[in-house]
VOLO-892779 format. One record per residue (C-alpha): x, y, z. Coordinates in pm, whole numbers. Each point is the difference from the previous one (the first is absolute). Example, Ala and Ser with C-alpha at 12.3 -4.5 7.8 and 13.67 -1.06 7.14 Angstrom:
! VOLO-892779
+--------+--------+--------+
!     xx !     yy !     zz !
+--------+--------+--------+
!   1230 !   -450 !    780 !
!    137 !    344 !    -66 !
+--------+--------+--------+
***
This chain:
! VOLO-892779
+--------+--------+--------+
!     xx !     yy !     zz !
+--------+--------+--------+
!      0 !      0 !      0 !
!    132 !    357 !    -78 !
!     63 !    189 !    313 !
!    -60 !    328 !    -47 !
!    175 !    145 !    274 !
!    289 !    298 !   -144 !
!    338 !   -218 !     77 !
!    334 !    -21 !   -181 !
!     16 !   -276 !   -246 !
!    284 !   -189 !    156 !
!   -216 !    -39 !    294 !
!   -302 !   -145 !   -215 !
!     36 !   -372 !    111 !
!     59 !    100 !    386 !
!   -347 !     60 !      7 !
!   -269 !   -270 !    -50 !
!   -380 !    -54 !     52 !
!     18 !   -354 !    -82 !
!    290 !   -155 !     -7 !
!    286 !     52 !    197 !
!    210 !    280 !     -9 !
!    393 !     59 !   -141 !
!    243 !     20 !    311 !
!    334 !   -109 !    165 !
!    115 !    253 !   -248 !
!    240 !    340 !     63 !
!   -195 !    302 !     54 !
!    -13 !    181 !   -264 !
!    282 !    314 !    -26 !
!    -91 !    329 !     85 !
!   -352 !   -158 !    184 !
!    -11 !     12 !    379 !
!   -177 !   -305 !    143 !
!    -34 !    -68 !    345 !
!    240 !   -301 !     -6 !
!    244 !    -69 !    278 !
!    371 !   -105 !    -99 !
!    154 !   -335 !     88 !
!    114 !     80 !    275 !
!   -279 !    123 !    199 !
!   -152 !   -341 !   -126 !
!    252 !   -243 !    182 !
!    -47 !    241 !    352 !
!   -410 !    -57 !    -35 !
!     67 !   -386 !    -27 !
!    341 !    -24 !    249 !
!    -53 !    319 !    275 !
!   -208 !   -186 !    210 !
!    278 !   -244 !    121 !
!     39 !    167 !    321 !
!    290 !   -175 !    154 !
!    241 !     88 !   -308 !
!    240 !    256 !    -70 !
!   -161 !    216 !   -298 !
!    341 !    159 !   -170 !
!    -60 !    213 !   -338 !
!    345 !     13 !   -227 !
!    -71 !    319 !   -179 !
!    -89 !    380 !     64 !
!   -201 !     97 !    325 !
!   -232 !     66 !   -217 !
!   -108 !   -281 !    -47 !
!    -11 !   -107 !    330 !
!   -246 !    297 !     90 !
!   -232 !    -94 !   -291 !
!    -46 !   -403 !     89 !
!      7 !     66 !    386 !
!   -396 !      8 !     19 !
!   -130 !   -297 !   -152 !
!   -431 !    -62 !    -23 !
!     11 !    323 !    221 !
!    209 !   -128 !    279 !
!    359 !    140 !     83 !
!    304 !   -289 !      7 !
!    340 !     67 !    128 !
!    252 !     13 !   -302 !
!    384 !     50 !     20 !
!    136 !    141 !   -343 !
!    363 !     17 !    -94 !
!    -56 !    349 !   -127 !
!    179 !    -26 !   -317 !
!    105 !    326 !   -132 !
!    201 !    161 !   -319 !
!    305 !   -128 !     79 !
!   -100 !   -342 !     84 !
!   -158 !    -30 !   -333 !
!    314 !     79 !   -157 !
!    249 !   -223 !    201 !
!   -202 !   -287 !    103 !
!   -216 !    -45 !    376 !
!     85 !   -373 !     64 !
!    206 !    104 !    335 !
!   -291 !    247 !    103 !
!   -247 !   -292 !    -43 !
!    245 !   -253 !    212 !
!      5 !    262 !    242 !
!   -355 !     83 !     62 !
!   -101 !   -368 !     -7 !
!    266 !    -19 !    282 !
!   -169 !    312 !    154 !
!   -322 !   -136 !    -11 !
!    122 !   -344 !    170 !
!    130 !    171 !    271 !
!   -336 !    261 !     69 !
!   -201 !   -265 !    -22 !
!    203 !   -326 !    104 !
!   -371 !   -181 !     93 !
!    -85 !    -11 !   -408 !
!    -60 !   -337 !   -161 !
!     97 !    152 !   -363 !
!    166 !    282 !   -204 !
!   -268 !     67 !   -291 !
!    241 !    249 !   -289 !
!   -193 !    121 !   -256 !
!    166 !    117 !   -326 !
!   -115 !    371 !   -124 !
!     42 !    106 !   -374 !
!    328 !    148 !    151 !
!    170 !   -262 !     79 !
!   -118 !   -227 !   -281 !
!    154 !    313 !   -253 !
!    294 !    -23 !    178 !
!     31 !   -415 !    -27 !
!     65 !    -58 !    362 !
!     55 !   -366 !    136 !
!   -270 !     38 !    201 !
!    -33 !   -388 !     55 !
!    392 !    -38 !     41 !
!    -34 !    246 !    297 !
!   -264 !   -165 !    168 !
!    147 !   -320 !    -16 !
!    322 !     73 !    119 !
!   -192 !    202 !    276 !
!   -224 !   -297 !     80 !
!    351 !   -170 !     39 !
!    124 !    233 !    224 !
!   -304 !    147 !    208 !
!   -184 !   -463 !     42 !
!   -302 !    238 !    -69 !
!   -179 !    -52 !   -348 !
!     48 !    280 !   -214 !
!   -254 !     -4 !   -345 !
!     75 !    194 !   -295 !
!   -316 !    126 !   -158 !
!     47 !     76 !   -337 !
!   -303 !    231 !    -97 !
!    149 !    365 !   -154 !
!   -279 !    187 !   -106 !
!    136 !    -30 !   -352 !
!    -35 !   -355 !     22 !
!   -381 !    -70 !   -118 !
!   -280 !    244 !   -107 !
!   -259 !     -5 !    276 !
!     55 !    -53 !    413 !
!   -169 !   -342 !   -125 !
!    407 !   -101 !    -70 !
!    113 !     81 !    324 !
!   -282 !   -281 !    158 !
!    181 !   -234 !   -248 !
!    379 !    120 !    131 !
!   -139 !    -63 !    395 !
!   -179 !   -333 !    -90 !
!    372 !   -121 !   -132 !
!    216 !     87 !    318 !
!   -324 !   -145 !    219 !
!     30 !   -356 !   -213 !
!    362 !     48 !     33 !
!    144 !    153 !    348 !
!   -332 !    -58 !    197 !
!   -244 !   -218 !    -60 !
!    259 !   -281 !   -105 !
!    235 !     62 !    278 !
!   -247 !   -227 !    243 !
!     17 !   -332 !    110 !
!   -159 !   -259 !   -194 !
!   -277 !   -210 !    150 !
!   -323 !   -101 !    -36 !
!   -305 !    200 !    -16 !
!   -150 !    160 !    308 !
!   -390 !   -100 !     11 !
!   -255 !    254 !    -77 !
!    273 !    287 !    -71 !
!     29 !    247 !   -280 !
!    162 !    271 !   -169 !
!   -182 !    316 !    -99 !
!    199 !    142 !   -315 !
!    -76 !    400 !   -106 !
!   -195 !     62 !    299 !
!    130 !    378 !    155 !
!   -129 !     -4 !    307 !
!   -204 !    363 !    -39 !
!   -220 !    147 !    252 !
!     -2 !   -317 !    192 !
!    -75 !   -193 !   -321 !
!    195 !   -292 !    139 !
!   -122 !    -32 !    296 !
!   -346 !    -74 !   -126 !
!    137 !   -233 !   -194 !
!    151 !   -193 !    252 !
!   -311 !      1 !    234 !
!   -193 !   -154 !   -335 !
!    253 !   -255 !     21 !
!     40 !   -121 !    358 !
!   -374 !    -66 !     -2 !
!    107 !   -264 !   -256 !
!    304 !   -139 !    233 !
!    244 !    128 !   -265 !
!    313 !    157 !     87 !
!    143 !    269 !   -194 !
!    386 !    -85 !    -16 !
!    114 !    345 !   -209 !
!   -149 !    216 !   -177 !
!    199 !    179 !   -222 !
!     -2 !    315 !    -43 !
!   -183 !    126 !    277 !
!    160 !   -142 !    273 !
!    271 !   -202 !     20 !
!    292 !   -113 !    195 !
!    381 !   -143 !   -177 !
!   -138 !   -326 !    263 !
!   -356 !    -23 !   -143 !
!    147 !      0 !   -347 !
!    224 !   -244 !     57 !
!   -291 !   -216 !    143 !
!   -250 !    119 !   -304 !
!    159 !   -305 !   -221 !
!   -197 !   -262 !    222 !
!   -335 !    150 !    -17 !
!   -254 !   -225 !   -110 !
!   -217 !    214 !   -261 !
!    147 !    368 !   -147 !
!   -324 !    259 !    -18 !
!     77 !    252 !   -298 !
!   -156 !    356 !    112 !
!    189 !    221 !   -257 !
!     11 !   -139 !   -331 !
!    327 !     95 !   -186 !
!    234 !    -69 !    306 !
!   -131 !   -219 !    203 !
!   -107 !   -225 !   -333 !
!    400 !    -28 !    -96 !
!     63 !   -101 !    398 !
!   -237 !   -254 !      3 !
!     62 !   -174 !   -351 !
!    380 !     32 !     95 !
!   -134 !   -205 !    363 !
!   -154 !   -257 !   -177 !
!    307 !    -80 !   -214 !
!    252 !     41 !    254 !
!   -171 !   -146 !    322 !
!   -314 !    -91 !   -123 !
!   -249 !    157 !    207 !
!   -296 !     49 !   -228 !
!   -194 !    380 !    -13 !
!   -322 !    127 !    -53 !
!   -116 !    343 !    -95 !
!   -260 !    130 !    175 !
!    -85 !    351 !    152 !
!   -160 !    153 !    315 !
!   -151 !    304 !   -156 !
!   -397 !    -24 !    -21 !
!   -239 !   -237 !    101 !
!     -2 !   -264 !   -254 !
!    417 !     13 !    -23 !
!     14 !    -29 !    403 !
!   -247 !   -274 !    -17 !
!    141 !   -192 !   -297 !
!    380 !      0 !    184 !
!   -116 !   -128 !    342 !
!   -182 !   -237 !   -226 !
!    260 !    -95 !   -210 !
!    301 !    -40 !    295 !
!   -290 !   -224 !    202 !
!      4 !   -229 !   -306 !
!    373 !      7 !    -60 !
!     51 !   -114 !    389 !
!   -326 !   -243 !    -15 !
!   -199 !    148 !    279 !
!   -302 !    174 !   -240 !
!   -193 !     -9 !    399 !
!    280 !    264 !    110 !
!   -158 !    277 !   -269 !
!   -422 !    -68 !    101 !
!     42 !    328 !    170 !
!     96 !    190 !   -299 !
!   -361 !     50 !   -160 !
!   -111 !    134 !    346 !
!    271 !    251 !    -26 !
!   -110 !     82 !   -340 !
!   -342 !     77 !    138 !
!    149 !    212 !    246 !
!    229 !    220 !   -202 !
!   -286 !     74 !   -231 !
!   -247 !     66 !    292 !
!    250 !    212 !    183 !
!     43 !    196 !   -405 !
!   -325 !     41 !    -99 !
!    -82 !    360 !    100 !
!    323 !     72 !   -205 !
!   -109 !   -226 !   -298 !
!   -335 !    173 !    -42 !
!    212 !    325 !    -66 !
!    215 !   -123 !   -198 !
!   -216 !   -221 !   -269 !
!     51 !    115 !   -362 !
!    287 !    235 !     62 !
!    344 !    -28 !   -236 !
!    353 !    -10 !     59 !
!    306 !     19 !   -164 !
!    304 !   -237 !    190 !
!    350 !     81 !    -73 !
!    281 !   -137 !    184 !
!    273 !   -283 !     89 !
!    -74 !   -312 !   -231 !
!    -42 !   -235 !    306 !
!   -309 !     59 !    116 !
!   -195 !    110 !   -336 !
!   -198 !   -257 !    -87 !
!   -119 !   -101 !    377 !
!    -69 !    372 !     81 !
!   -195 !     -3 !   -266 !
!   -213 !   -228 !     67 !
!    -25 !    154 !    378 !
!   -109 !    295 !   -144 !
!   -276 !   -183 !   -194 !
!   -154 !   -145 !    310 !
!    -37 !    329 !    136 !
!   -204 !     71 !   -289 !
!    258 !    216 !   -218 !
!      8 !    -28 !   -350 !
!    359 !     -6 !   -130 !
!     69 !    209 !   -277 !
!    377 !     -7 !    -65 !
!    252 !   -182 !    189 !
!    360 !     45 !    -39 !
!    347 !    -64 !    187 !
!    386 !    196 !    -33 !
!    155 !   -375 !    -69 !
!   -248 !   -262 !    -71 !
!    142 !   -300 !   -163 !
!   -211 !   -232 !   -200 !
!    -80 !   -221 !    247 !
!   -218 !    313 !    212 !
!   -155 !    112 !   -295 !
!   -130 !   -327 !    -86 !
!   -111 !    -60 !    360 !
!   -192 !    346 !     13 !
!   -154 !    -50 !   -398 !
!   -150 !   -342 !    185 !
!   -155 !    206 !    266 !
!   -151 !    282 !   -194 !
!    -71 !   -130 !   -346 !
!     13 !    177 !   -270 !
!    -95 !    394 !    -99 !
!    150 !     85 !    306 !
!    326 !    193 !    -91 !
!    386 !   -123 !    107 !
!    282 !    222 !      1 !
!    373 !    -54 !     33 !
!    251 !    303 !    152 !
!   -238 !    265 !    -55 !
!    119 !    365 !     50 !
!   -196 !    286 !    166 !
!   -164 !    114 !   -370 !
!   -158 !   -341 !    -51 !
!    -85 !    -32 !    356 !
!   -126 !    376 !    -55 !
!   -236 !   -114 !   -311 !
!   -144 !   -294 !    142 !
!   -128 !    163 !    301 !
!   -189 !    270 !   -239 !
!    -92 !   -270 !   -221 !
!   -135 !   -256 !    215 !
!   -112 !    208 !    321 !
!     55 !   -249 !    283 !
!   -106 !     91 !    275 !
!    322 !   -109 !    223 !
!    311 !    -57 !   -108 !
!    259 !   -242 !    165 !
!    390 !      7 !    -25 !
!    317 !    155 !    121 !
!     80 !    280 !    164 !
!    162 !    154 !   -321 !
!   -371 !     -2 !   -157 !
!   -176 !    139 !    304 !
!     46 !    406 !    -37 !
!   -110 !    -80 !   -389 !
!   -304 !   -132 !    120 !
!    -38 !    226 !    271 !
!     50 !    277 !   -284 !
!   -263 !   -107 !   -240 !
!   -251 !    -54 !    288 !
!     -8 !   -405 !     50 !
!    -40 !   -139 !    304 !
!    343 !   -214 !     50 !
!    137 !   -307 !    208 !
!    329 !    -59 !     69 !
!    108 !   -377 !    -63 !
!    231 !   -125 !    135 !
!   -237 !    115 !    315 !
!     69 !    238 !    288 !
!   -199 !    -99 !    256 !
!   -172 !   -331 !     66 !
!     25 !   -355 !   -185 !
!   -170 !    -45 !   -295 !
!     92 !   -431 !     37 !
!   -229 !   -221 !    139 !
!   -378 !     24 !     58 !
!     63 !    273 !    240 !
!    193 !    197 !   -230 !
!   -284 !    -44 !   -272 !
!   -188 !    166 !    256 !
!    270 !    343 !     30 !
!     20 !    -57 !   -351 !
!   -370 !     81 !    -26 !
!    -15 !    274 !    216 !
!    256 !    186 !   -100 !
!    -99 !      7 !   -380 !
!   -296 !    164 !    102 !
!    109 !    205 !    233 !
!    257 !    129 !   -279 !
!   -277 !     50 !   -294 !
!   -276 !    126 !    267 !
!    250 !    257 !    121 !
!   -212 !    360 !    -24 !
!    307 !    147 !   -132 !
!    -56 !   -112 !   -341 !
!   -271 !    162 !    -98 !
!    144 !    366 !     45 !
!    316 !   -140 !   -199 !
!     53 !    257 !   -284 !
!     43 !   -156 !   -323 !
!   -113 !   -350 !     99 !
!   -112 !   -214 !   -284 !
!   -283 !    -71 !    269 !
!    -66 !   -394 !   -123 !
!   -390 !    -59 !     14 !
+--------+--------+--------+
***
């Protein structure tokens, strides 16, 4: 179908309203998307190792940008490269502050050194170093190798941190066989207390969460993560490369399943009850259900027949949309910074077709389709919020800022915020709002 929305022809096939759009392909020059670099993609999947050493080889910079990762602040040490290290080489500095950081924080399980497009362009040894300071320090030190240079989306960093987790982390533990009724959660960030709702879902099955990577995880639990009996994939592109890599390596078999939305929540308790052979564990879920939608209801009667426009990380596209449906929401486009194929055909499954998909989009496409289609809330990063805010549409931040949107209770905040968001008085002295009807 001919989309009729003004664009530039090269970006013709990154939008679709049937198929699946163009992507894992470089922005194009002299556009500014709201992609993040490499980099800032290995923090969002490695930060949350708390009892490692986080040590950035390149400008402070750099350091500064990927302290706060999914809107919390990490502690980073940086080698501070500078003009003259560029010239003549950092390799000592780096020795040294891996040294440093040893000996500040001599309780650390790890050194985590990430490679910045500084030190890639000046072909340090970064692995070299680390060994022979692993040698030195009986600490493990793990080269990272993820310049910003080194892929086109932060979608290449998730690939750089899933390599030194199969390679420094995960298959560092002791072999042995699988602990009963234990699991992995893989691309699950831990925001707002997401987790945590998770894991209450899960004990009332009897099923132990050994590691859940990335939202909170330990250099121990990682170790341990190879003899869990059943990997749960949250986030698609990451977590699916972890858990096929699993299976081949150590043979613990996955399932992808989400806890966003009723029917998602409900299908994974379902699912994981099966997979351990004790369906009785999940009767409870369909009173939950019940519940939830009980507790919702004065939010779903406001809320029936309104449209939205999602636009964020890839992960959680095509089960947020479906959320969004069960509040009542009609979907109108649907788009992430760095999908891959795999979350585009997920969400196209979910909505069906006529709905439109879009790949990178910048702020003038993002700008059109929110005159063009009118929703009436529209849901993504922080970058697009002052747009929004701009044109007069009601926005929501996602990742979220305040409560959980996992689990049947977070279906329920979920709910309740969306409406309090597009009931907001506010919007109807908005000058120059398309004012959707």
């Amino acid at each position: 179908m001919e989309l009729s929305v003004d664009m530039l022809p090269e970006r013709r096939q990154h939008l679709q309203r049937e198929g699946l759009p163009a992507c894992n392909r470089p922005t194009l020059p002299g556009v500014v998307s709201q992609r993040a670099c490499a980099l800032y993609g290995a923090r969002w999947m490695l930060a949350a190792i708390k009892d490692a050493i986080h040590l950035l080889h390149g400008p402070v910079g750099c350091a500064y940008y990927s302290e706060t990762v999914r809107k919390k602040r990490y502690e980073v040490f940086s080698t501070a490269l500078e003009e003259k290290d560029i010239i003549f080489g950092a390799g000592a500095k780096l020795a040294t502050a891996i040294r440093e950081g040893v000996r500040l924080r001599p309780a650390a399980a790890a050194v985590i050194v990430y490679t910045t497009c500084a030190a890639g362009l000046i072909g340090e040894d970064v692995t070299a170093i680390c060994r022979q300071a692993e040698a030195n320090l009986g600490v493990p030190v793990v080269p990272v190798n993820c310049p910003g240079f080194c892929g086109v989306s932060q979608g290449d960093g998730h690939e750089a941190a899933v390599t030194a987790l199969l390679e420094h982390f995960i298959g560092r533990g002791a072999d042995g066989p699988p602990l009963a009724k234990s699991v992995n959660i893989l691309g699950e960030f831990d925001i707002q207390g997401d987790l945590k709702e998770i894991e209450r879902l899960l004990q009332r099955l009897g099923v132990e969460v050994l590691c859940a990577v990335s939202g909170r995880a330990t250099v121990a639990g990682l170790a341990r993560a190879r003899r869990a009996g059943l990997n749960l994939v949250h986030c698609g592109r990451t977590g699916r490369r972890l858990a096929l890599e699993m299976a081949e390596r150590f043979g613990i078999p996955w399932r992808k399943v989400s806890f966003f939305g009723l029917a998602e929540t409900a299908a994974a308790l379902r699912t994981i009850a099966a997979f351990f052979q004790c369906p009785e564990k999940a009767t409870w879920v369909e009173e939950e259900i019940e519940s939830a939608r009980e507790k919702a209801s004065p939010y779903l009667e406001r809320l029936a027949g309104k449209r939205v426009g999602l636009f964020f990380g890839a992960s959680r596209m095509g089960s947020m949309a479906r959320a969004f449906r069960e509040l009542g929401l009609e979907v109108v486009f649907c788009g992430s910074q760095f999908g891959c194929r795999e979350d585009y055909a997920e969400s196209r499954s979910r909505l069906g077709r006529e709905t439109l998909m879009v790949d990178d989009a910048h702020e003038r496409e993002l700008e059109e389709f929110l005159h063009r289609y009118r929703p009436h809330l529209l849901v993504g990063g922080s970058r697009e919020q002052f747009m929004a805010h701009k044109l007069g549409v009601p926005f929501l931040v996602f990742p979220q800022e305040t409560a959980p949107y996992a689990g049947f209770n977070g279906f329920v905040n979920l709910a309740r915020e969306v409406a309090t968001f597009i009931g907001a008085p506010v919007w109807r002295l908005a000058a120059g709002s398309p004012a959707p009807g």
